[in-house]
N, C-alpha and C positions, 0 to 999 in steps of 0.2 A: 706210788708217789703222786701228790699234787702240788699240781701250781696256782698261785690266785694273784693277780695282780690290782692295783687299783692307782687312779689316775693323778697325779699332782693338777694343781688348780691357778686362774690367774683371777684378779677380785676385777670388774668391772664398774664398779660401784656400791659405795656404802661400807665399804672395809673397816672395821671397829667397832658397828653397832652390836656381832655378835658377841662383845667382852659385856661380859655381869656386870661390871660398874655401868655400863649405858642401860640393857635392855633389862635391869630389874626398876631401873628409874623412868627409862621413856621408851622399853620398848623398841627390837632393832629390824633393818631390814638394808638387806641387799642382794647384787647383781654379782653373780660368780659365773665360772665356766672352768670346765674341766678339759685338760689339754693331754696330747699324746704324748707325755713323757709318766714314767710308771715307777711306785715301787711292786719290787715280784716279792714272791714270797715264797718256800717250797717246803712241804713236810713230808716224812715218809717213816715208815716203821723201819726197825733195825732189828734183822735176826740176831736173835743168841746175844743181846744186849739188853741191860736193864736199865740205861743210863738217859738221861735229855742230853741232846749235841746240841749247841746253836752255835750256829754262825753269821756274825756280821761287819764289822770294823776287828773285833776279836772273835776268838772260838771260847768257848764254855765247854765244860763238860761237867753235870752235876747228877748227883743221886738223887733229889728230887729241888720241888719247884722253888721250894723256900730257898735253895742255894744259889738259885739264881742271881745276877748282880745286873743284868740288862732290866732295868726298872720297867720299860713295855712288854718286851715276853714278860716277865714274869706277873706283871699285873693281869694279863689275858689270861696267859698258861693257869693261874687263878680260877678263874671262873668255868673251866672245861676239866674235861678226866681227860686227863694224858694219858696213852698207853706206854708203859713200860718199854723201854727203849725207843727212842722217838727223836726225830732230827730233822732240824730246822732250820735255814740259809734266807740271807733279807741280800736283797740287791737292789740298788736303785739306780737308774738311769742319769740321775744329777747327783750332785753333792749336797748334803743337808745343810741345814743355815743359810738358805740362797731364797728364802722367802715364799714357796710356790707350795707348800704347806705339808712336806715331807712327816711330820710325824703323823698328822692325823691320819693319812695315806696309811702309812704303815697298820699304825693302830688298825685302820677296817681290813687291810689285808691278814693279817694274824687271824683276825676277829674271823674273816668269812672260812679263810684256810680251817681254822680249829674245827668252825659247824660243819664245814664237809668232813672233816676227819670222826668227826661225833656224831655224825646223823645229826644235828640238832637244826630246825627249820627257825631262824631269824628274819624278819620283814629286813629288808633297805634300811626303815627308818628305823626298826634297832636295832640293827648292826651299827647306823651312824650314832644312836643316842646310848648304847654301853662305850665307845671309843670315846666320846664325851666325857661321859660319868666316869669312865677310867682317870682321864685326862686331866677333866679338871676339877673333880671333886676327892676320889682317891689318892693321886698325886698331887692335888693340891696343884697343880702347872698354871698360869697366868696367862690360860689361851683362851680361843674363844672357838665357835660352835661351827665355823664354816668349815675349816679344813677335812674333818670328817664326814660331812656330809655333801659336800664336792664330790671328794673322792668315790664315798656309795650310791649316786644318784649320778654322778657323771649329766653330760650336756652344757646345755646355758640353763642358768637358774636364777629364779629371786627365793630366798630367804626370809622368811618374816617371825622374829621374834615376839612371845609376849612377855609382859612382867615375870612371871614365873619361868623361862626358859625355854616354854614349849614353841618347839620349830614346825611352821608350814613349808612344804617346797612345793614349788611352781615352776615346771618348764618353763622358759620364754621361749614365745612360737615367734621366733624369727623368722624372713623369709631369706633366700635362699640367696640372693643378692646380697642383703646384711650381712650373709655369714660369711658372704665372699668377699666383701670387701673389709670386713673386721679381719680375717685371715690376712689379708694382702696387705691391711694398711697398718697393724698395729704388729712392730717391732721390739724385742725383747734383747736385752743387752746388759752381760755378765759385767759389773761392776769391780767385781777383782776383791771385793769385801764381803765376808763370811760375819755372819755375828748370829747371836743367838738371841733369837726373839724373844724368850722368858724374859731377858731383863728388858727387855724395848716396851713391853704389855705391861709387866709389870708396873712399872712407875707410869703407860696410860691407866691401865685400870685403876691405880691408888687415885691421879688422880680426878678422874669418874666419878671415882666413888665419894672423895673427898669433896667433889661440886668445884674443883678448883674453876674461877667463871671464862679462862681464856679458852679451857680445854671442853666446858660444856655446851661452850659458845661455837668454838671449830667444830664440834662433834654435832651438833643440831642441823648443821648446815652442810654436814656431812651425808649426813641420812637423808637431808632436803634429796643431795645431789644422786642419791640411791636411785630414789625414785623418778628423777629427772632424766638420767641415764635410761633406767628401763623405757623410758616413753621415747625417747630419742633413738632407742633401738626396734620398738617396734613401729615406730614410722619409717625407718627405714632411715633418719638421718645420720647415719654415722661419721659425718665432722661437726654434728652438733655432739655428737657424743665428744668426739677428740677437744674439744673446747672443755666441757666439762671435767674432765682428767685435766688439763691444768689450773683449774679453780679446786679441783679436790685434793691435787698436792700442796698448794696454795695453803690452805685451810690446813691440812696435817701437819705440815713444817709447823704451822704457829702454834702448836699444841707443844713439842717439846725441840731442845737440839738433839736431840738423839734420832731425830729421823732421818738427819740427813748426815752428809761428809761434805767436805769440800771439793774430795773429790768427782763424788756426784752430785756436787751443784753445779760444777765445772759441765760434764757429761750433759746435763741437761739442757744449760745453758746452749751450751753447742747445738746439740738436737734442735732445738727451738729457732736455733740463728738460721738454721737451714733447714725449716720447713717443715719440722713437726707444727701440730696443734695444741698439744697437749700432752703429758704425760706423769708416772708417778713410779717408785719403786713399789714394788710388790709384795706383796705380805707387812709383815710389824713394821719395815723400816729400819734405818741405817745400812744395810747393805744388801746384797744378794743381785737378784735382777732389775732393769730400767725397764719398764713398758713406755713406749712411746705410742702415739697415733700422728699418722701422716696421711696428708691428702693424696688421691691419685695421682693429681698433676707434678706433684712434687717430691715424686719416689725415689726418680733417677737421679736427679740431681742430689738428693737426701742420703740413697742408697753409695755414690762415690763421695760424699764427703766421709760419708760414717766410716768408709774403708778405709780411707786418705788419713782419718784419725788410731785406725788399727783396733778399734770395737770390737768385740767379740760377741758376734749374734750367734741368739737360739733359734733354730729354724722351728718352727712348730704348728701344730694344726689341733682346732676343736678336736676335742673325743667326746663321741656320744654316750659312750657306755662308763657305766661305775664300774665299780670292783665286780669281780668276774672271775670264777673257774676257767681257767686256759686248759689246762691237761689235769686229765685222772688216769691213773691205771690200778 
């Protein structure tokens, strides 16, 4: 049996330059971080069985790969030699559609699972660039480049697109302080609203690509704020960064209504009345989690309002490592 897990992600700047309608035009670049909440994965042979088991939301059980109906295994399952009789269980710590980049996760954990099951040696960076080519050229999907490579490369990261797709990654060498008060000051808060990012990218990427001018106008200044972030993190300002999270939700909202609800306009709103700086949802947009940043001075008093309102915070901490073998036997 193995196990492989790999990390979900929160964006800290620049979120949307990795969709192809921006970075085959101008090129994208942002600020990620990979957090301690997991998807796992587990594969193991099956004596005296010639069958594929998968198990996830449902069980499968099929005679080979083509009968598969879970569109991810089987796009993976794909590209490796399955042995014969073979069984495979996806578990994730959060609920999907909550923003924090569950599928590309997955995608690298199959991805690395299969290469230990195969002997087959993949770098980081192709493990996270077939979960890609899986994702969004194979399945055609409306995502974009970060979630899987968060997940395989784990830490704080920048990102940097070119026209053609190809990804740089760069630790950001924060110091030790930054990381402590990014933990301490920047709050996550379950929205109560599931949706599914395909169609939220989707109509960003159309219009991207379309040059529609409000959305090419939010996005320039989006990527501005990319890199404005990274600098503010490595001076060690982290409420110039929390400022910035709300000139970057700012700027997303104006790109479509689908980023937001009224619900979490409300939520925000609140947040902000009492003492946040800044903040934005996570991933595509319209629902899943809130990230806020709050100054030190104004935790306690931030922290009993947000109860007093009955919020539902995610406790969570940086993770340094990407996807990773946990157990073999």
């Amino acid at each position: 049996m193995k196990i492989v897990r790999a990390p979900l992600r929160i964006t800290l700047g620049g979120g949307g330059t990795d969709l192809p309608g921006w970075y085959r035009e101008h090129g994208g670049f942002l600020v990620a971080a990979a957090v301690d909440k997991f998807i796992y994965v587990t594969g193991s042979r099956r004596s005296y069985d010639e069958k594929i088991w998968l198990s996830y939301s449902k069980v499968e059980v099929c005679d080979q790969v083509a009968d598969i109906q879970h569109e991810l295994f089987k796009a993976c399952l794909a590209k490796f030699t399955v042995p014969l009789g073979f069984e495979m269980h996806s578990i994730s710590e959060l609920p999907g559609n909550t923003g924090l980049g569950s599928s590309g996760a997955f995608l690298v954990a199959v991805i690395k699972l299969l290469c230990e099951v195969e002997r087959r040696a993949l770098s980081t960076h192709e493990i996270a660039d077939l979960a890609c080519r899986i994702e969004m050229e194979e399945l055609g999907r409306s995502s974009g480049k970060q979630d899987p490579y968060v997940a395989a490369f784990g830490g704080v990261i920048t990102m940097t697109m070119d026209k053609k797709g190809h990804v740089e990654v760069e630790p950001l060498a924060l110091s030790n302080r930054t990381l402590r008060d990014l933990n301490n000051n920047i709050r996550l808060y379950h929205t109560g609203i599931t949706r599914q990012s395909e169609e939220v990218l989707k109509f960003q990427n159309r219009d991207l690509g379309g040059k529609v001018k409000s959305a090419v106008e939010a996005m320039t200044r989006i990527q501005e704020i990319g890199y404005e972030s990274r600098d503010c993190l490595l001076k060690g300002d982290a409420d110039g960064f929390g400022h910035l999270l709300h000139e970057h939700w700012l700027e997303k909202k104006s790109m479509s209504g689908n980023m937001s609800a009224p619900s979490i306009d409300a939520l925000y709103d609140y947040a902000m009345a009492h003492g946040a700086l800044g903040g934005k949802v996570v991933g595509a947009g319209g629902g899943g989690f809130l990230m806020v940043y709050v100054p030190t001075p104004k935790l306690v008093d931030f922290d009993e309002a947000m109860t007093r309102l009955g919020s539902r915070e995610m406790e969570w901490r940086f993770c340094d490592t990407g996807v990773s073998a946990v157990y073999s036997l």
